[in-house]
VEXTOR-928379 format. One record per residue (C-alpha): residue number from 1; x, y, z. Coordinates in Angstrom, 3 decimals. Example, Ala and Ser with C-alpha at 12.3 -4.5 7.8 and 13.67 -1.06 7.14 Angstrom:
   vexvo          x          y          z
       1     12.300     -4.500      7.800
       2     13.670     -1.060      7.140
REM end
This chain:
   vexvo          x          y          z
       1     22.750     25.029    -25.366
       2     21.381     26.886    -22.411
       3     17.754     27.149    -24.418
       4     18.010     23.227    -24.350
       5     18.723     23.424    -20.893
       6     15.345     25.688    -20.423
       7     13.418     23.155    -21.804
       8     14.647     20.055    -19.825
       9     14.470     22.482    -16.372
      10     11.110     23.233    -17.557
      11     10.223     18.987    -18.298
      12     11.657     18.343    -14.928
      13      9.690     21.118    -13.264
      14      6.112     19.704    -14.289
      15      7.452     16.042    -13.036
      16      8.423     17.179    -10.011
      17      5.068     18.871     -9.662
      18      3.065     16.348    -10.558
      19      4.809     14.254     -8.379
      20      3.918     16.761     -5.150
      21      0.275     16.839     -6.461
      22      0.003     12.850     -6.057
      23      1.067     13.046     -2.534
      24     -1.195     16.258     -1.744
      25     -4.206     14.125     -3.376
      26     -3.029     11.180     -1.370
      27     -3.180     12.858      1.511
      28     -6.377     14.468      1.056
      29     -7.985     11.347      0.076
      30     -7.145      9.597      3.755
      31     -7.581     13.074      5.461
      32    -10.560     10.704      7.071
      33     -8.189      7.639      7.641
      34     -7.336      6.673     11.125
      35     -3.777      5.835     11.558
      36     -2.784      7.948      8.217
      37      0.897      9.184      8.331
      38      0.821     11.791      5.470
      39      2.893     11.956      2.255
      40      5.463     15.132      1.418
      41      7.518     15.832     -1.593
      42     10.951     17.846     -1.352
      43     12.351     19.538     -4.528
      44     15.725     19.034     -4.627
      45     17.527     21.116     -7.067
      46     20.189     19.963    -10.041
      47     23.030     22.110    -10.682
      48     24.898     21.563    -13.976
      49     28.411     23.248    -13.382
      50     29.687     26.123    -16.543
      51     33.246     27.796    -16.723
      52     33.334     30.692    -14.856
      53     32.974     33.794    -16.299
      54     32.442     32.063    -19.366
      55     28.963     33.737    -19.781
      56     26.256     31.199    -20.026
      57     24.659     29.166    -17.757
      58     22.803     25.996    -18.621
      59     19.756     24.821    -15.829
      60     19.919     21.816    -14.273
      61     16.093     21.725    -12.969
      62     14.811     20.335    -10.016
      63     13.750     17.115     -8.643
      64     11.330     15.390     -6.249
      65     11.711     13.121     -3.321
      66      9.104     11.692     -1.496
      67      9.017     10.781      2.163
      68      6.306      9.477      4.311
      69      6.200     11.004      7.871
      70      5.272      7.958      9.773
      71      6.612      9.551     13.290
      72      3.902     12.426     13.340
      73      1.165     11.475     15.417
      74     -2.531     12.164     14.961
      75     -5.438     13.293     17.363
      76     -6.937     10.568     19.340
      77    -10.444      9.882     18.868
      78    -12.368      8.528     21.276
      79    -14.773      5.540     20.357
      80    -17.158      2.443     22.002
      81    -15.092     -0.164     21.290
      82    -12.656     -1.425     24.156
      83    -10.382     -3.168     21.529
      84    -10.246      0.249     19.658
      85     -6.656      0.815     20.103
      86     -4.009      3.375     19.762
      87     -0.541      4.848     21.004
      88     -0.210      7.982     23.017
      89      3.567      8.488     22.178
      90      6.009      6.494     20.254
      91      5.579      3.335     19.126
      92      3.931      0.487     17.347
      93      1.190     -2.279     18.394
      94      3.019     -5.711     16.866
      95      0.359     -7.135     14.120
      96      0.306     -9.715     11.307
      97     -1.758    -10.655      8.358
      98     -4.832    -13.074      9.156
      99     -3.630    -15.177      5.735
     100     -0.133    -15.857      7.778
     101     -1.663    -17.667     10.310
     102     -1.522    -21.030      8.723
     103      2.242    -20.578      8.002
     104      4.187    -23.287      9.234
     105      7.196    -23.138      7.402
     106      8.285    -19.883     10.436
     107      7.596    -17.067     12.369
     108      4.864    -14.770     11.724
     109      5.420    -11.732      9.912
     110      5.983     -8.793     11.647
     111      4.866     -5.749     10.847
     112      3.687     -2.722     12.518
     113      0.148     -0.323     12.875
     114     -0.422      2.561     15.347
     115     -4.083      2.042     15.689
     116     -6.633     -0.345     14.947
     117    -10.066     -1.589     15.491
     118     -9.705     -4.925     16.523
     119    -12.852     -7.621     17.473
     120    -12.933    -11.323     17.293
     121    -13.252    -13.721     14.838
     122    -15.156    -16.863     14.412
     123    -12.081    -18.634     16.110
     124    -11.598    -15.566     18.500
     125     -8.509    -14.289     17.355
     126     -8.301    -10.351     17.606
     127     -8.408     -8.895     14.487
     128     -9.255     -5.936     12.421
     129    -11.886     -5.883      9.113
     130     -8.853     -5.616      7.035
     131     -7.324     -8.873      8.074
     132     -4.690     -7.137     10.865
     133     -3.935     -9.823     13.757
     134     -3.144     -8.453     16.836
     135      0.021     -9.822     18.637
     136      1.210    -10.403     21.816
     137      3.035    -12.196     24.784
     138      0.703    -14.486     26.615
     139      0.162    -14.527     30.343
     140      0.865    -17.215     32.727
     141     -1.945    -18.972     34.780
     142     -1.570    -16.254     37.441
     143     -1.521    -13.664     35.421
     144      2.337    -12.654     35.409
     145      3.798    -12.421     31.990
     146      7.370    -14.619     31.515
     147     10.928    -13.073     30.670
     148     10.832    -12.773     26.706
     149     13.195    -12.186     24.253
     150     13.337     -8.449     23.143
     151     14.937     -8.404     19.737
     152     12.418    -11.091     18.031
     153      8.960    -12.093     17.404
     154      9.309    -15.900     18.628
     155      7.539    -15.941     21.533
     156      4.689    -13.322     20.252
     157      1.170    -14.968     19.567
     158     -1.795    -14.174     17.754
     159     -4.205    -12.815     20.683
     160     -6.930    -15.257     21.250
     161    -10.020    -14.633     23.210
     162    -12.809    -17.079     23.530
     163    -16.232    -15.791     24.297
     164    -17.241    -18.932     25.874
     165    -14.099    -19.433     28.099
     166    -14.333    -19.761     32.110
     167    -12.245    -19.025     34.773
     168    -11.938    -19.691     38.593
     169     -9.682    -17.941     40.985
     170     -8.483    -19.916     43.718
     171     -7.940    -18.428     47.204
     172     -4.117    -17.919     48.504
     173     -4.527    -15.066     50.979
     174     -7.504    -14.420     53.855
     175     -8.200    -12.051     56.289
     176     -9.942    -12.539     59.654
     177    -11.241     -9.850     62.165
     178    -13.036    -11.280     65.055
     179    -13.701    -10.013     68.448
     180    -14.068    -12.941     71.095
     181    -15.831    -11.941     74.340
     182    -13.914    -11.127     77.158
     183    -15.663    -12.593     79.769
     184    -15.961    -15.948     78.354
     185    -11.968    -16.142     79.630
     186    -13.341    -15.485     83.878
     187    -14.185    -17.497     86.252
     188    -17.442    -19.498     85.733
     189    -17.887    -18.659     82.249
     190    -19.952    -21.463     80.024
     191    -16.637    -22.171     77.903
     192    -18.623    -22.729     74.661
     193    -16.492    -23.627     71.941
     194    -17.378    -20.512     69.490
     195    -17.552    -21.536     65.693
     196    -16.768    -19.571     62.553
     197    -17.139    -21.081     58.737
     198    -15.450    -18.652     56.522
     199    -15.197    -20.194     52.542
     200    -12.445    -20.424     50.187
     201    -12.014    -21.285     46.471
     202    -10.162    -24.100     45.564
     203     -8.041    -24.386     42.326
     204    -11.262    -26.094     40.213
     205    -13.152    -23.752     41.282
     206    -14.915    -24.834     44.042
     207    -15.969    -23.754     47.221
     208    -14.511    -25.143     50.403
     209    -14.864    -24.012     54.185
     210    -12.468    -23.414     56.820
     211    -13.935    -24.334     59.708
     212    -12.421    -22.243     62.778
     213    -13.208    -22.847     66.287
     214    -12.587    -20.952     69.249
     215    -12.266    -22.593     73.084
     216    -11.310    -20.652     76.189
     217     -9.333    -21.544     78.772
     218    -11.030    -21.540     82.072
     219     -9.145    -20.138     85.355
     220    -10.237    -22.012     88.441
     221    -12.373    -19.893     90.882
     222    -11.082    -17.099     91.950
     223     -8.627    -16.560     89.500
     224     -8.000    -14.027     87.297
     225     -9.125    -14.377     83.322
     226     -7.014    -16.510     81.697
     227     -7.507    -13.968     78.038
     228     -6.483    -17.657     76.476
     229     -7.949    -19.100     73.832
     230     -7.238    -22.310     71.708
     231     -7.725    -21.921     68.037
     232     -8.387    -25.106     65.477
     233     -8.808    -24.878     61.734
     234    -10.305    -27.507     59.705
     235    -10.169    -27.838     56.039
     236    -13.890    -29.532     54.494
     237    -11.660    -30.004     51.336
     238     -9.686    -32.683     53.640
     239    -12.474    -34.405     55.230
     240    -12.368    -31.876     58.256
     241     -8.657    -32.467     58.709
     242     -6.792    -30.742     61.265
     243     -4.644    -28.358     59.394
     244     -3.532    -25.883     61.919
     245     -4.122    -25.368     65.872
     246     -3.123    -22.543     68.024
     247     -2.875    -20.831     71.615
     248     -3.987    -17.394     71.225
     249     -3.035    -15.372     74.756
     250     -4.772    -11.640     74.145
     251     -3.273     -8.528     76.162
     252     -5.369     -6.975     78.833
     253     -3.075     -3.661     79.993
     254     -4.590     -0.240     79.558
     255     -2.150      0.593     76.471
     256     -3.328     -2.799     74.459
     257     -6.170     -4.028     76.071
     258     -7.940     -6.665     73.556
     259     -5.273     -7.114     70.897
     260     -2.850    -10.240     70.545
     261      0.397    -10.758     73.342
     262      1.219    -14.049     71.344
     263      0.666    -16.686     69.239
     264      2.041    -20.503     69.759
     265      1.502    -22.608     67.316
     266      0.090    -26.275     68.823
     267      0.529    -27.806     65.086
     268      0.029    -26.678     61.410
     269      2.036    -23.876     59.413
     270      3.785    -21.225     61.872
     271      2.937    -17.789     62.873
     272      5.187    -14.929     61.701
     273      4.694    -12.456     64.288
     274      6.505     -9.631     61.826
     275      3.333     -9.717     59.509
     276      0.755    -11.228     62.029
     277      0.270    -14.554     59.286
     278     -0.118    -17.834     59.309
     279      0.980    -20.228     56.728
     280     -1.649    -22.945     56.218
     281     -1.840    -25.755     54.036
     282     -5.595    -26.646     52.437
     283     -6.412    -29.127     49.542
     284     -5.491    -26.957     46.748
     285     -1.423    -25.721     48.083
     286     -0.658    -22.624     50.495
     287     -3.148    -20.620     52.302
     288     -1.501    -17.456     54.453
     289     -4.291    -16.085     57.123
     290     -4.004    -12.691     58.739
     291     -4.478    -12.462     62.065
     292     -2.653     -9.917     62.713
     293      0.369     -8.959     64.735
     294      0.422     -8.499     68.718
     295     -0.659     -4.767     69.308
     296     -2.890     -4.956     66.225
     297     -5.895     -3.937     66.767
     298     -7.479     -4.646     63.459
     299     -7.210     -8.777     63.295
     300     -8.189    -10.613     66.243
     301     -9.561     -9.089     69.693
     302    -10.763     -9.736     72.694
     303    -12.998     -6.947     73.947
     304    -16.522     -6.799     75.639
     305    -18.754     -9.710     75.698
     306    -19.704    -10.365     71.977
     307    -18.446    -12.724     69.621
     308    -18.391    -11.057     66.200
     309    -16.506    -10.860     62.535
     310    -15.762     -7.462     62.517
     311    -13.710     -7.714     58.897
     312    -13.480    -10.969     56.297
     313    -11.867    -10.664     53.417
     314    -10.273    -13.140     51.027
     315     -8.857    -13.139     47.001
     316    -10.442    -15.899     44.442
     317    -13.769    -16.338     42.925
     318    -15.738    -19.026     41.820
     319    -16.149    -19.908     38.283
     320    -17.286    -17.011     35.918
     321    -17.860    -16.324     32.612
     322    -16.151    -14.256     30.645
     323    -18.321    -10.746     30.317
     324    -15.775     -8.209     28.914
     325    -11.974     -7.446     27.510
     326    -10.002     -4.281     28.065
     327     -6.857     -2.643     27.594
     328     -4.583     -0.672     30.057
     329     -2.115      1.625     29.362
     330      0.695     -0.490     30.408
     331     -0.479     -2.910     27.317
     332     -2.212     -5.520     29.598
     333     -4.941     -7.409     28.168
     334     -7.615     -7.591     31.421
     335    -10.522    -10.472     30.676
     336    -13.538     -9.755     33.308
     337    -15.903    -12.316     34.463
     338    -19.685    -12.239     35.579
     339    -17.846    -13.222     39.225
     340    -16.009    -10.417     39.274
     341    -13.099    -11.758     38.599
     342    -10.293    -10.191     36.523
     343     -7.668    -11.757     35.110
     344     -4.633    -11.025     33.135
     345     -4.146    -12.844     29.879
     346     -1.896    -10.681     27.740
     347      0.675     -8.163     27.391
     348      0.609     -6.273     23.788
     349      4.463     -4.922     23.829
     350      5.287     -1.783     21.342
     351      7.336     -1.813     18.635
     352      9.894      0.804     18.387
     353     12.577      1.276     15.879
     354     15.519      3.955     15.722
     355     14.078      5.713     12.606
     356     10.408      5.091     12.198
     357     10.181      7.553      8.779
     358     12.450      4.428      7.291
     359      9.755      2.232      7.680
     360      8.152      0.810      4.546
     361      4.905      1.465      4.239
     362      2.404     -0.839      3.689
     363     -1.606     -1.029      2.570
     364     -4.158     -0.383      5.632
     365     -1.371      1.926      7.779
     366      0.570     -1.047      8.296
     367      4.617     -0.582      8.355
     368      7.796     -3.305      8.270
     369     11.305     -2.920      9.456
     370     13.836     -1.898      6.525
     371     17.847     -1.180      6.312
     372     17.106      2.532      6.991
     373     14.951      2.357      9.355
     374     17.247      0.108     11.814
     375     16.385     -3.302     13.741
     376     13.608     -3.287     16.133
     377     13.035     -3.545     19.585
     378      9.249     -4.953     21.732
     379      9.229     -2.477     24.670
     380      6.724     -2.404     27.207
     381      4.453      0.605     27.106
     382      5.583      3.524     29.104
     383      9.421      2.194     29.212
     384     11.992      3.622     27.320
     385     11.324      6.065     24.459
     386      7.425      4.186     24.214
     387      4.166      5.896     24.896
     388      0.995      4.440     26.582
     389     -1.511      1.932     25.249
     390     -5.153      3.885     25.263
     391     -7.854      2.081     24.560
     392    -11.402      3.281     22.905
     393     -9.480      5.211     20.948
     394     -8.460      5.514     17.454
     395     -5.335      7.409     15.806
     396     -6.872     10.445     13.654
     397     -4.904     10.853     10.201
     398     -2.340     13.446     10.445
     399     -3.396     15.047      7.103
     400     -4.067     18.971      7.757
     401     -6.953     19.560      5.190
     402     -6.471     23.280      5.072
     403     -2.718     23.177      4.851
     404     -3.292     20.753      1.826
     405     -5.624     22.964     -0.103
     406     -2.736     25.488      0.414
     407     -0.421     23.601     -1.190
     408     -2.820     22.503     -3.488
     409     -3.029     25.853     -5.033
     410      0.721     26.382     -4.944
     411      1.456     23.490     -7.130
     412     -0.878     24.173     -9.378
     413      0.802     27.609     -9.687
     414      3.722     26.287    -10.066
     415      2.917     23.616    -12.721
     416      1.404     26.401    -14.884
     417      4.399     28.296    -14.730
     418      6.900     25.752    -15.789
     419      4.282     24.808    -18.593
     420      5.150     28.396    -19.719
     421      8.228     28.171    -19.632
     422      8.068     24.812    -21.928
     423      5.448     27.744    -24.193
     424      8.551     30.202    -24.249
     425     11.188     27.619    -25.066
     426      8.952     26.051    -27.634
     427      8.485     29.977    -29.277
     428     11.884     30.899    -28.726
     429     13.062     27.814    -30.927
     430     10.738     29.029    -33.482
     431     12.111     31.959    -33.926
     432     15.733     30.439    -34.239
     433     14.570     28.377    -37.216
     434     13.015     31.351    -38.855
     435     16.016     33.012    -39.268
     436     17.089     30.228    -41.786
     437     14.024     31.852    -43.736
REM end
């Protein structure tokens, strides 16, 4: 009967409204939760097919699906904490329960958070209050991060930081800039050997010297200057070994007065005239020194009368301690030290997936790969359909307070009106058994 049919459209109506009013409740309850992705319900209406023409019509009602709309992103918030972190754009940060981390029957779960709050624990892994483990791809010792696998989580790690951890930088490049006088090439000149100690950082951490010394070659009286000098280097990490020597020859023509004509190399690494290095050898593996190339006037000169560095500059630091831990947009993990020192020591990769609203959603806005929302894929941050990394920052929920309250008031409109019609039904079946009376 189609007055049966009321009733049930009626029944349906208040379940499908009371299902919208536990999202819109849901939603205002974590209208304060960072990382929220907010809940929606869509009616969906049920048709129950009659003859045609046949002059009744029986209601089929209406039902609700929910959804959660896990690709809308909130407002970033900014925050203190360096190891607040979020994503500008698409994508996931890679996490994984804290009670996981003793599994060793296989990989670590994976599953997925847009934000977080993350700060070390007692053992210095980076995690959040909730139990959320950050993970990513450890760096090598120079910082460069190896050629992973894309499509799984093998070679992702827990990120560990240790507050007490040191680091030295060892030295692989130098610069010199050093004027040698002139007239110490003439006639009669003293010929003082000229010394320079410039230090270097070996791979322990310590410090070494180079010890450079500069002779110049003497013409006989009456000669022209020479503009020749001979160059040694001595390594204190070998015992003051011999590890390169070289015949500097400086050009004196109006157009390039005081830079390099050539370099000859007497012994040690050679001279590459295209970049103006050379390529030593000291205690710890390869040194390159700038010198600079012939016509350059900013490594070695020869100019005036003084005997000067003019510009010294090297890479490395001694040991340090660890004073601070950021985040960069590309997903590199940066560890500072009281030397000044920065080094890599992880990349945090983003977690993309071809339908994020398939995701299934977990407690503390934490998500894991399903059949609908397709097989996963670690990008780096910025490549491909992936946002940036931004840290101290937090994802605001994406719950729209007002707009809730709207809808609020809807349903509640709507669930009083299909409670009337369950009223009418109810009367109008009253008055059918009456008639019996």
């Amino acid at each position: 009967m189609t007055i049966s049919s009321s009733l049930n459209a009626g029944v349906a109506g208040l379940s499908a409204n009371a299902t919208r009013l536990a999202t819109i409740s849901d939603n205002i309850a974590n209208s304060g939760t960072y990382g929220y992705k907010r809940a929606a319900a869509d009616f969906e209406s049920m048709v129950i097919n009659d003859t045609r023409g046949a002059g009744t019509y029986s209601a089929g009602g209406v039902r609700a699906s929910t959804s959660r709309l896990i690709e809308e992103r909130g407002a970033l918030v900014g925050t203190s904490n360096a190891l607040d972190i979020a994503v500008s754009g698409r994508g996931m940060l890679p996490v994984t329960q804290s009670v996981s981390l003793d599994n060793t029957t296989g990989e670590q779960p994976l599953m997925m958070t847009t934000t977080g709050s993350f700060r070390t624990d007692a053992d210095g892994v980076l995690r959040t209050d909730s139990g959320l483990v950050l993970m990513g791809w450890p760096a090598n010792a120079d910082g460069t991060i190896p050629i992973l696998p894309r499509d799984t989580t093998t070679a992702l790690e827990p990120v560990v930081i240790n507050a007490n951890q040191t680091a030295g930088d060892p030295t692989t490049v130098m610069n010199l800039g050093v004027n040698l006088p002139a007239t110490e090439t003439e006639a009669g000149a003293s010929g003082t050997t000229l010394p320079l100690s410039v230090e270097y950082f070996g791979n322990l951490g310590t410090s070494e010297v180079l010890d450079i010394s500069f002779t110049p070659t003497i013409p006989a009286a009456g000669d022209p200057a020479t503009n020749e000098w001979t160059m040694v280097i001595r390594d204190s990490a070998q015992a003051g070994a011999v590890i390169g020597e070289y015949t500097l020859v400086f050009d004196d023509t109006r157009g390039s007065g005081g830079t390099l004509s050539s370099v000859t190399a007497v012994s040690g690494g050679p001279y590459d005239a295209a970049t103006g290095t050379l390529d030593l050898t000291v205690a710890g593996g390869p040194l390159t020194v700038t010198i600079g190339r012939t016509g350059d006037p900013n490594g070695l000169t020869q100019l005036s009368d003084s005997f000067a560095p003019t510009s010294i500059t090297k890479d490395g630091s001694p040991v340090g301690n660890l004073t601070a831990v950021e985040i960069d947009e590309n997903g590199y993990l940066t560890a500072t030290y009281d030397t000044g020192f920065t080094r890599r020591i992880y990349q945090i990769p983003l977690v993309d997936v071809p339908n994020p609203n398939g995701l299934i959603a977990m407690n503390n806005q934490t998500y894991q790969i399903s059949p609908n929302s397709g097989s996963f894929f670690l990008w780096d941050a910025g490549d491909g359909p992936t946002g940036a990394v931004v840290g101290y920052a937090r994802e605001g929920s994406t719950t729209d307070v007002a707009a809730e309250l709207t809808a609020l008031i809807q349903t509640q409109r709507a669930y009083s009106s299909n409670a009337k019609v369950i009223q009418t039904v109810d009367e109008m079946l009253q008055e059918t058994t009456n008639i019996k009376r």
